[in-house]
RODO-2510 file (C-alpha; in nm, 4 decimals, decimal comma):
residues 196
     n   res          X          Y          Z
     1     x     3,6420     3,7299     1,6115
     2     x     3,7315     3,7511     1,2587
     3     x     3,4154     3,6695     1,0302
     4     x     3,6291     3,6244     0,6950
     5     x     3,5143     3,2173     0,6453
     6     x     3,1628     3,2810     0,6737
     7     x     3,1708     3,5732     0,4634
     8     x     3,3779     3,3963     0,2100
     9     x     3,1182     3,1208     0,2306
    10     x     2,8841     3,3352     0,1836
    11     x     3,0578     3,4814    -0,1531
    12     x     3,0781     3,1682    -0,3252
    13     x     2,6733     3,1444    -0,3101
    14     x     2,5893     3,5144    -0,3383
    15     x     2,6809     3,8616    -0,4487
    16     x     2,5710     4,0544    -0,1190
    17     x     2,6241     4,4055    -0,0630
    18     x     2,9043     4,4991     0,2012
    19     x     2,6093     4,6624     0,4404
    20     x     2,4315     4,3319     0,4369
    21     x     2,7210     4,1221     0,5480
    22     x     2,7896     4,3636     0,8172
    23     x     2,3970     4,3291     0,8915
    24     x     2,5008     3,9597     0,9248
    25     x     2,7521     3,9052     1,0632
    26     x     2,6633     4,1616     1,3368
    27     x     2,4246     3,9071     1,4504
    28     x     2,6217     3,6001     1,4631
    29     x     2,7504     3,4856     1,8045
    30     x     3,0282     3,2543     1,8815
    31     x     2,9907     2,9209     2,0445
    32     x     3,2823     2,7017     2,1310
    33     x     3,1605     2,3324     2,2612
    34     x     3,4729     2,0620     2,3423
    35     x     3,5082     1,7609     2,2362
    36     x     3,2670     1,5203     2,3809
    37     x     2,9936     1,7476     2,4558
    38     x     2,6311     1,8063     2,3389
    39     x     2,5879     2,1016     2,1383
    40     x     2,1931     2,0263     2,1142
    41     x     1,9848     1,7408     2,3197
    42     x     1,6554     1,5858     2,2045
    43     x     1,3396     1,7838     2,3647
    44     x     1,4852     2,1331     2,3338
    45     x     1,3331     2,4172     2,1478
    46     x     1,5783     2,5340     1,8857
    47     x     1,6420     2,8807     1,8491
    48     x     1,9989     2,8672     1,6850
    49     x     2,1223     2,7467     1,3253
    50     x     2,5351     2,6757     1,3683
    51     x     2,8293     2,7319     1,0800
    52     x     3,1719     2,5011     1,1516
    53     x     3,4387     2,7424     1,2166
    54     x     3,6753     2,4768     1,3475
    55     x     3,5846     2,1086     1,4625
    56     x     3,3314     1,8279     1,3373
    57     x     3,0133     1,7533     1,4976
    58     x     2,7927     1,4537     1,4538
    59     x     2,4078     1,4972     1,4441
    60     x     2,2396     1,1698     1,5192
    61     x     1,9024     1,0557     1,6907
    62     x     1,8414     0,7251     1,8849
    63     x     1,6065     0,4387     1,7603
    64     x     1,3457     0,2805     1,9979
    65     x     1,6387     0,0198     2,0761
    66     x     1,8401     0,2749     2,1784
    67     x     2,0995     0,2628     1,8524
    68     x     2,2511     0,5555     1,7558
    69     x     2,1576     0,6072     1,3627
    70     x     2,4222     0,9068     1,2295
    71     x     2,2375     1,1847     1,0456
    72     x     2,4914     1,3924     0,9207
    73     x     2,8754     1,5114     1,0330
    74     x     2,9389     1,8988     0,9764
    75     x     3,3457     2,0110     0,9688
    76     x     3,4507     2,3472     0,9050
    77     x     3,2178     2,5463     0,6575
    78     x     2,9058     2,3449     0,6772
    79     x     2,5916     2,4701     0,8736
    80     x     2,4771     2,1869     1,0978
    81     x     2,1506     2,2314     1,3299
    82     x     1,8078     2,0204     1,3884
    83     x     1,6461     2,1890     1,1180
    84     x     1,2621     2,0939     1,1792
    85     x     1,2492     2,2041     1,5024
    86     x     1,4643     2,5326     1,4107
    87     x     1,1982     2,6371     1,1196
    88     x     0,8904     2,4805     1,2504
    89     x     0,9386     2,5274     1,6480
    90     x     0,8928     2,1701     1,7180
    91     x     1,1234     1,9952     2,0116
    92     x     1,4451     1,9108     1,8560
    93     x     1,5173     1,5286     1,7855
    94     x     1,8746     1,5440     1,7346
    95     x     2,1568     1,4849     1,9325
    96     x     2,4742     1,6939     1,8466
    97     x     2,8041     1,6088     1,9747
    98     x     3,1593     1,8029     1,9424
    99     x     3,4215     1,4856     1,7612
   100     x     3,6793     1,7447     1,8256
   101     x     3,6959     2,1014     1,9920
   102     x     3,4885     2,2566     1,7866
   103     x     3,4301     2,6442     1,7213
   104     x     3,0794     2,7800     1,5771
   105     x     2,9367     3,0599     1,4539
   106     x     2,5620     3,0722     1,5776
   107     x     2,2523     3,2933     1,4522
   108     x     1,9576     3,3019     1,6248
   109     x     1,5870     3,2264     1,4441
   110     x     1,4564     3,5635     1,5440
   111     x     1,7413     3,7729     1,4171
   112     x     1,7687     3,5490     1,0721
   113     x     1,4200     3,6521     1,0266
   114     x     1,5297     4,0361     1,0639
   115     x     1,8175     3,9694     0,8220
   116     x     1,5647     3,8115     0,5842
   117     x     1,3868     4,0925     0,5523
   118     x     1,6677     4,3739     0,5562
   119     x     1,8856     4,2207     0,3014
   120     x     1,6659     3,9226     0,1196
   121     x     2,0219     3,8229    -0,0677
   122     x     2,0224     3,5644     0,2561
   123     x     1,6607     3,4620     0,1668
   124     x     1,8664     3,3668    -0,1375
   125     x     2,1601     3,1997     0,0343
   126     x     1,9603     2,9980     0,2624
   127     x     1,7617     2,8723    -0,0211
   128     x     2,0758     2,7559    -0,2232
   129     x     2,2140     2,5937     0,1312
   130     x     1,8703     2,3830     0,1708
   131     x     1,8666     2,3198    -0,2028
   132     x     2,2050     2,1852    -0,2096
   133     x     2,0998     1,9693     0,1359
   134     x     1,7895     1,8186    -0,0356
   135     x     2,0127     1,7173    -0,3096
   136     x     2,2984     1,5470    -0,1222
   137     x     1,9963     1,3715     0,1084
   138     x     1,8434     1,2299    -0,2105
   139     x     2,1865     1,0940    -0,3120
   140     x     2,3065     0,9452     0,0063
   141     x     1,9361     0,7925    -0,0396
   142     x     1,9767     0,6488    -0,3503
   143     x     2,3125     0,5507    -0,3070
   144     x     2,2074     0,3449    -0,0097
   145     x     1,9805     0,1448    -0,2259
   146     x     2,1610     0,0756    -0,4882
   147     x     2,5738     0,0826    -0,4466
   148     x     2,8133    -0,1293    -0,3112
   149     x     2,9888    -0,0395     0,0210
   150     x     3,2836     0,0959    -0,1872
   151     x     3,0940     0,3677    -0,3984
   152     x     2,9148     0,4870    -0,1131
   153     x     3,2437     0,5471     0,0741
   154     x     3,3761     0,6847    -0,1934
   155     x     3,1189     0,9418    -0,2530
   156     x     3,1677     1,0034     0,1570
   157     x     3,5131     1,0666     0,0872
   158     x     3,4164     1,3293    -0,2030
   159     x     3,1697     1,4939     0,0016
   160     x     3,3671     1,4980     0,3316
   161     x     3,7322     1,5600     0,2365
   162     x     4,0239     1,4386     0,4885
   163     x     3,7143     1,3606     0,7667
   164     x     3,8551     0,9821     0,7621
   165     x     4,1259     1,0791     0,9769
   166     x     3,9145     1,2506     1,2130
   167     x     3,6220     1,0627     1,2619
   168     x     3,6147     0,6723     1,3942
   169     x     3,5748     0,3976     1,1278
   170     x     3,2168     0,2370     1,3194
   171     x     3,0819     0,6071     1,2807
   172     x     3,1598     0,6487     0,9300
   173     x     2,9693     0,2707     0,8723
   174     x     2,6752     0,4058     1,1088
   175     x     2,6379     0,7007     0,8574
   176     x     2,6648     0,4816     0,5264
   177     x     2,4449     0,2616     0,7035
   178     x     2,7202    -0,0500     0,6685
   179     x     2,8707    -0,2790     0,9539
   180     x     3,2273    -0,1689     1,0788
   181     x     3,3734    -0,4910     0,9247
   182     x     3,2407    -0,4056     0,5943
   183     x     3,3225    -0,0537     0,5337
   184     x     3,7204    -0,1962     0,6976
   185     x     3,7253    -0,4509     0,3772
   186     x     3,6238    -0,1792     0,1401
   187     x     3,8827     0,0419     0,2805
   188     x     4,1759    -0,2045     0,2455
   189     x     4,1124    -0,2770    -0,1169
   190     x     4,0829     0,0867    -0,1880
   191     x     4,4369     0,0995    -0,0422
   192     x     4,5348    -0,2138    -0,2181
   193     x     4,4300    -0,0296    -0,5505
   194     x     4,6121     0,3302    -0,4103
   195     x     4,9440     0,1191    -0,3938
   196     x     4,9035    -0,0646    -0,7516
***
């Protein structure tokens, strides 16, 4: 398989050296889960972190009612995983489930380590990946407390481009943490506006 995205992923962070991304991309493996399926269960050990090649995923854990709360959706060049128990080798809590066919590009704990070490531009990488995480998680926080259902779709839109067309309208609300019926109002006078 090609690695081009990743690497050109990779070059938009970083400057690494041609015998690093060989290191790395030597050491990814890829993973191709259909639509419908569990890429991860809760209770697992994690030993894999996952780039989108192709697809979209939804990560999402169950409440003590049994509702399904949305964490995050990963399309093609986001990394997408159950990062506590990936770093800190606790069970995984996460449920991830293929939306569509999806292809990834996994890399295993262990070898990430190696890489770390052998070329430390992907200690850098990493960093600016988690950093930029942190950020959008303190956003989608803040925007949850304070904006109406129409700016937080909005900024959805922005940071998941087209994924309205490929993900169903009660999973976007359970994300932006809005009922189905609200997020459809907010949608219609967005298209109301679009046609004006």
């Amino acid at each position: 398989m090609t690695h081009e995205q990743i690497i050109d992923h990779v070059k938009k962070q970083v400057v690494a050296r041609p015998e690093d991304l060989l290191l790395f991309t030597s050491k990814l493996r890829e993973v191709a889960v259909a639509k419908g399926k569990f890429l991860l269960q809760p209770n697992t050990y994690v030993k894999h972190e996952y780039f989108v090649v192709k697809g979209c995923l939804s990560a999402y854990y169950l409440d003590k009612k049994g509702n399904k709360n949305i964490a995050q959706f990963a399309i093609e060049n986001w990394w997408l995983g159950d990062f506590d128990a990936f770093y800190n080798g606790v069970p995984s809590k996460l449920y991830i489930e293929a939306l569509e066919d999806s292809t990834l590009l996994a890399i295993n704990h262990d070898d990430l380590q190696t890489i770390f070490q052998q070329a430390p531009i992907f200690e850098r990488y990493f960093r600016l990946l988690v950093t930029s995480a942190f950020i959008s998680l303190r956003k989608r926080i803040l925007s949850s407390m304070g904006k109406s259902v129409k700016e937080r779709y909005l900024e959805f839109c922005e940071s998941y481009p087209n994924i309205e067309n490929r993900v169903p309208n009660y999973q976007i609300a359970n994300y932006l943490g809005v009922s189905a019926e609200g997020l459809s109002r907010a949608r219609r006078k967005l298209g109301a506006l679009k046609k004006t």
